[in-house]
C-alpha positions in Angstrom: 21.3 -18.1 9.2 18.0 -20.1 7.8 17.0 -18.5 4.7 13.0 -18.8 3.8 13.0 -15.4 2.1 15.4 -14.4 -0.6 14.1 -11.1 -0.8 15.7 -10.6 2.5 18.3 -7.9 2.6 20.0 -9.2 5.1 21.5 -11.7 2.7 23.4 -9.0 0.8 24.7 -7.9 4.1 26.2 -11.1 6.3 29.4 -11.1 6.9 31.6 -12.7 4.7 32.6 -15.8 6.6 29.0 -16.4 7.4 28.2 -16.0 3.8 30.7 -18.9 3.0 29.7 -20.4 5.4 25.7 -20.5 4.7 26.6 -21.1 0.9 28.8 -24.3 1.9 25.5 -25.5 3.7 23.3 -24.9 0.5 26.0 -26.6 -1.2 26.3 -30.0 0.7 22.6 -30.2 0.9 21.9 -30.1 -2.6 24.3 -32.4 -3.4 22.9 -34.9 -0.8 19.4 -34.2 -2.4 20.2 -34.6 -6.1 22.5 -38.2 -4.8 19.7 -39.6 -2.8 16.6 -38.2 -5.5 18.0 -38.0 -8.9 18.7 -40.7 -10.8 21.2 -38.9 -13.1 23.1 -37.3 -10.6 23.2 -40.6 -8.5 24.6 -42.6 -11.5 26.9 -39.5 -12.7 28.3 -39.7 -9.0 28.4 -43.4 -8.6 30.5 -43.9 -11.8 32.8 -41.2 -10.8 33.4 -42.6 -7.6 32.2 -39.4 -5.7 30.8 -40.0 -2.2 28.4 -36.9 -1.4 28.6 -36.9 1.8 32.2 -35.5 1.5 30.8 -32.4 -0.4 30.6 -29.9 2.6 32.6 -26.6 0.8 32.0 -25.2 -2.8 36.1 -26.0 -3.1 34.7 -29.2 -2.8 32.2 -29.4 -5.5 34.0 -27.8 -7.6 37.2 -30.1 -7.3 34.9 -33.2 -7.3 31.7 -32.3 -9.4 32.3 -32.1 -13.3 31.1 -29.1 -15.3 27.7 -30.5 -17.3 27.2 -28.8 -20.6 23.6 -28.1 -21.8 23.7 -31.1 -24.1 24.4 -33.4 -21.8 21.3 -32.8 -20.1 19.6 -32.6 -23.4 20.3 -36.0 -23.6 19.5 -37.3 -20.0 15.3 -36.6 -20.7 13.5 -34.3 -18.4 12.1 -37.3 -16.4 15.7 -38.4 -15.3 16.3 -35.0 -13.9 13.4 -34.9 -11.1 12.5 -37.0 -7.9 9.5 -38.9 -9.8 7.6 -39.6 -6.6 7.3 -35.5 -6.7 5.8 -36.3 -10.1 3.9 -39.7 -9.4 1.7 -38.3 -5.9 4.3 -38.9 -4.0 4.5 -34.8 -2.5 3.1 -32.9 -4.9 5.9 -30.1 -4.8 6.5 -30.5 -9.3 5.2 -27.0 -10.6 6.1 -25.5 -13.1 7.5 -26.9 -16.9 8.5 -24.1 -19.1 11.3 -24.4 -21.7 13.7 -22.5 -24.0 13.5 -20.9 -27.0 16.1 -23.1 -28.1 19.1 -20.4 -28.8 21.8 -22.7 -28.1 20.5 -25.6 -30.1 17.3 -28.3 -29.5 15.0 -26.5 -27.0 15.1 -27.6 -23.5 12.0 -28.0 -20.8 13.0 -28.0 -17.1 10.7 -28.7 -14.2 10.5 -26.5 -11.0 9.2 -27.6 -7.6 7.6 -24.9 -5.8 10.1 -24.1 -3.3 12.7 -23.8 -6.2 10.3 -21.5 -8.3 9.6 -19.4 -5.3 13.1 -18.9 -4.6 14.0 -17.6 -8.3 11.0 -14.8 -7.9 12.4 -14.0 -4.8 15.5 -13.3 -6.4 13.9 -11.2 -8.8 12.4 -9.2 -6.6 15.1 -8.8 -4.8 17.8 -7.4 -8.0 14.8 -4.6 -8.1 14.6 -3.7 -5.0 16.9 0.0 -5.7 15.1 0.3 -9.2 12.3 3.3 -9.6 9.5 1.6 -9.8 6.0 2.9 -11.0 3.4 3.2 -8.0 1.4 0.6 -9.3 3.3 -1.4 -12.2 0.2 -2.4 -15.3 2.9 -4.6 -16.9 2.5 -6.1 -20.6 4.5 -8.8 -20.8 5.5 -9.9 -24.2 6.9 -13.0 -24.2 5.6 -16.3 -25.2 4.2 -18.1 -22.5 5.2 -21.2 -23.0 8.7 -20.1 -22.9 10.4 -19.7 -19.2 10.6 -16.2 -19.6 6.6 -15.7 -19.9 5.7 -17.0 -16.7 8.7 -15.5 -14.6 8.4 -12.1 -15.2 4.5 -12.7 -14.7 5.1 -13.6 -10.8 7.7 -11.4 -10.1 5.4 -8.5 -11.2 2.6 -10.0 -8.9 5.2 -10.6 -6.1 6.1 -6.4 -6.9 2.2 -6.0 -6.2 1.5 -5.0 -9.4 -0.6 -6.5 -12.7 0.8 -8.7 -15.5 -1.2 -8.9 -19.2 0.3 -11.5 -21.0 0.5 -11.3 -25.0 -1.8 -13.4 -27.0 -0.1 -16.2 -28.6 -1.6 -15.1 -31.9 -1.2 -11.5 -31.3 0.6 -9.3 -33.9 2.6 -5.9 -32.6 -0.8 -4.2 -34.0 -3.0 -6.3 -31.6 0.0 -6.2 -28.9 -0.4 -2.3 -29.0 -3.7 -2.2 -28.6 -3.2 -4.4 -25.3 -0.8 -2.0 -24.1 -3.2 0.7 -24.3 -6.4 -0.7 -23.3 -4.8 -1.4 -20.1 -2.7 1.9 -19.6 0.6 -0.4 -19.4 3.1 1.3 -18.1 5.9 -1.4 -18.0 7.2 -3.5 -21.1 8.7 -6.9 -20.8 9.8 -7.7 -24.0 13.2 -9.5 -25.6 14.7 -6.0 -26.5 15.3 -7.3 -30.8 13.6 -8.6 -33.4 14.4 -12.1 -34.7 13.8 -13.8 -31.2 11.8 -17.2 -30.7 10.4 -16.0 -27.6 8.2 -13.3 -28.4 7.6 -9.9 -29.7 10.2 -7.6 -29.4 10.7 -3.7 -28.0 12.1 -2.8 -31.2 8.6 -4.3 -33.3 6.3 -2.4 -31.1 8.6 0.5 -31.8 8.2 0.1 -35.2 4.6 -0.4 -35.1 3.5 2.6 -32.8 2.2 5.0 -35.5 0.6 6.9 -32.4 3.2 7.1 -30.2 2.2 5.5 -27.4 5.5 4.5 -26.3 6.9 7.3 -24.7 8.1 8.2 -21.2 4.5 10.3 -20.5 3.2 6.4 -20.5 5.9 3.4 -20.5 7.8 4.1 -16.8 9.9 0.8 -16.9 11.3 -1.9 -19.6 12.3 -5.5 -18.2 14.4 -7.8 -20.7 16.1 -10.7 -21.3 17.3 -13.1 -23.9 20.2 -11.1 -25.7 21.2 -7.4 -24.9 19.6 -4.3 -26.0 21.6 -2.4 -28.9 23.1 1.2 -28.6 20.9 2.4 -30.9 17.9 1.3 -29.1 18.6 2.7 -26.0 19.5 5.7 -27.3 16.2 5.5 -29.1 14.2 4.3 -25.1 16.4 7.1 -23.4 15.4 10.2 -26.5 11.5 8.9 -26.1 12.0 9.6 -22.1 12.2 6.0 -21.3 15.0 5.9 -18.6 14.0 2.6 -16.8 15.6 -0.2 -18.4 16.1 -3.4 -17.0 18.0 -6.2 -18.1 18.4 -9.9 -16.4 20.7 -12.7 -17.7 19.7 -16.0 -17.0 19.6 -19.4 -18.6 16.3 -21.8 -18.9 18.0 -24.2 -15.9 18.8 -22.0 -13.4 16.9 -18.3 -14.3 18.2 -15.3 -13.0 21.8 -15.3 -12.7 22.7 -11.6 -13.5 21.1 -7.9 -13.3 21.8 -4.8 -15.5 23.6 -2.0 -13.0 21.6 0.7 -12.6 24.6 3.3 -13.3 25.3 1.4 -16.5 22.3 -1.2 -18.0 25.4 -2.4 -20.2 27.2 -4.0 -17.2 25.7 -6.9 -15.0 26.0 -7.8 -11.2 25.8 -11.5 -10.1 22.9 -12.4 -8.4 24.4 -15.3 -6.0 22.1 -16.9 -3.3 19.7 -19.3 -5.1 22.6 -20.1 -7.5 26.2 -20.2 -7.3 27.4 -18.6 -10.5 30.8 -18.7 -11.9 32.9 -16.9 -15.0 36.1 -19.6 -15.3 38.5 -19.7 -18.6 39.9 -22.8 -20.6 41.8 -24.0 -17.5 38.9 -23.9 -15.2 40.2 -20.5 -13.5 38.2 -17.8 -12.2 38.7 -14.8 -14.8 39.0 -10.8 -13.8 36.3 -8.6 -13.8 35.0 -7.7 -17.5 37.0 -10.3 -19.1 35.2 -12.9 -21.1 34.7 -16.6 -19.8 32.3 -20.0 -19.7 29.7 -19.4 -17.4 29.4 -21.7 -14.8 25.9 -22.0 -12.8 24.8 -24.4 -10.1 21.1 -24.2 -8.5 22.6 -24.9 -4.7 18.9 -23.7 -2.5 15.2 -22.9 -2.8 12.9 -21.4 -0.4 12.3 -24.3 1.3 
């Protein structure tokens, strides 16, 4: 199977051997990539004695490929992690830089070719594809722009068919409001609390709705990321008739890596295809379902 569409249901729906078998392809080709076009991953490899073209399963990346922790590639510099002739006119495929809001210490900037930036919308898309959507989705989307998040949500709400009005980098929740209403928004994306670095929150624009605009007569649909939404403000969403919530976990390096079950927005689903994503404990075993772990994430395709 040759994926150029991860909105493509019949991804969720191969059998399980071809599954493997397509994800053990993504796998040995990335690693061949990132050897042959990274100058990190070619030295990381080289001193560890790893030949890549013996990388044809996932048993065997993980049994040969060590576990890199955010700070290590902190450390490396953006510039080390890319193929620079993409940067330098050499293709042109470098998009997109966007970085964190730094929860886990310095922020980080990543860049995105096309084909890998196209692929993480698709997957977007594709968690939503059983959630109620509004007929035509006017979507304010509150975070900052310069963070990942901003432009993310943006496309996959074009990709949806629908219309995204960023927040104004200067905007307070006042001004913010006003957006909402002015264009008859009837999506939020929004980190769910206050206190986050990457822009204004549900629970502000809560706080500041004197008119009560916020409602389920107007808002059909929240999106979030960034850290989960408290009891008390979904109870808060659901009482104001807001029974569309939508929560994605992902990470600055690899996006999308979870999506909020509809029966439950509490409890997540993987979202495997464009990444391989992994819950392991101490020992570097896989742990049960709703038992806590280190999350493990590879990028291992794109659309391309």
């Amino acid at each position: 199977m040759i994926v150029k569409n991860f909105m493509d249901v019949l991804i969720d729906k191969i059998p399980v051997k071809d599954r493997q078998r397509l994800l053990d392809s993504f796998v040995s080709k990335q690693v061949l990539y990132v050897y042959n076009k990274i100058p990190f991953y070619k030295e990381m490899m080289d001193d560890k004695k790893i030949d890549p073209k013996r990388i044809k399963t996932i048993e065997d990346f993980r049994r040969n490929i060590p576990v890199l922790t955010k700070n290590t590639l902190r450390n490396a510099g953006p510039f080390s992690l890319i193929d620079v002739e993409d940067l330098y006119g050499g293709g042109g495929k470098i998009y997109l830089n966007r970085g964190s809001g730094g929860t886990t210490g310095e922020p980080t900037g990543f860049f995105w070719s096309v084909d890998d930036w196209n692929a993480t919308v698709q997957t977007m898309v594709r968690g939503m594809f059983d959630v109620k959507l509004p007929a035509r989705i006017i979507a304010f989307d509150g975070y900052n722009q310069g963070h990942i998040a901003g432009p993310i949500f943006d496309d996959t709400i074009r990709m949806l068919n629908g219309l995204s009005i960023p927040r104004h980098f200067r905007a307070d929740d006042n001004v913010s409001l006003l957006q909402i209403k002015r264009y008859n928004a009837n999506t939020i994306i929004a980190p769910p609390t206050s206190g986050s670095s990457k822009g204004g929150s549900v629970e502000d624009l809560l706080n500041s709705d004197k008119h009560g605009y916020i409602t389920g007569k107007n808002i059909k649909m929240i999106l979030h990321s960034s850290t989960p939404m408290t009891d008390a403000l979904f109870s808060e969403l659901f009482s104001l008739g807001i029974k569309q919530i939508v929560n994605f976990y992902g990470s600055t390096d690899a996006l999308p890596t979870a999506i909020s079950c509809l029966s439950d927005p509490r409890a997540m689903h993987i979202m495997n295809g464009h990444v391989l994503l992994e819950v392991i404990d101490n020992d570097g075993n896989h742990v049960s379902s709703g038992e806590r772990g280190h999350i493990i994430v590879s990028r291992i395709a794109s659309s391309n």
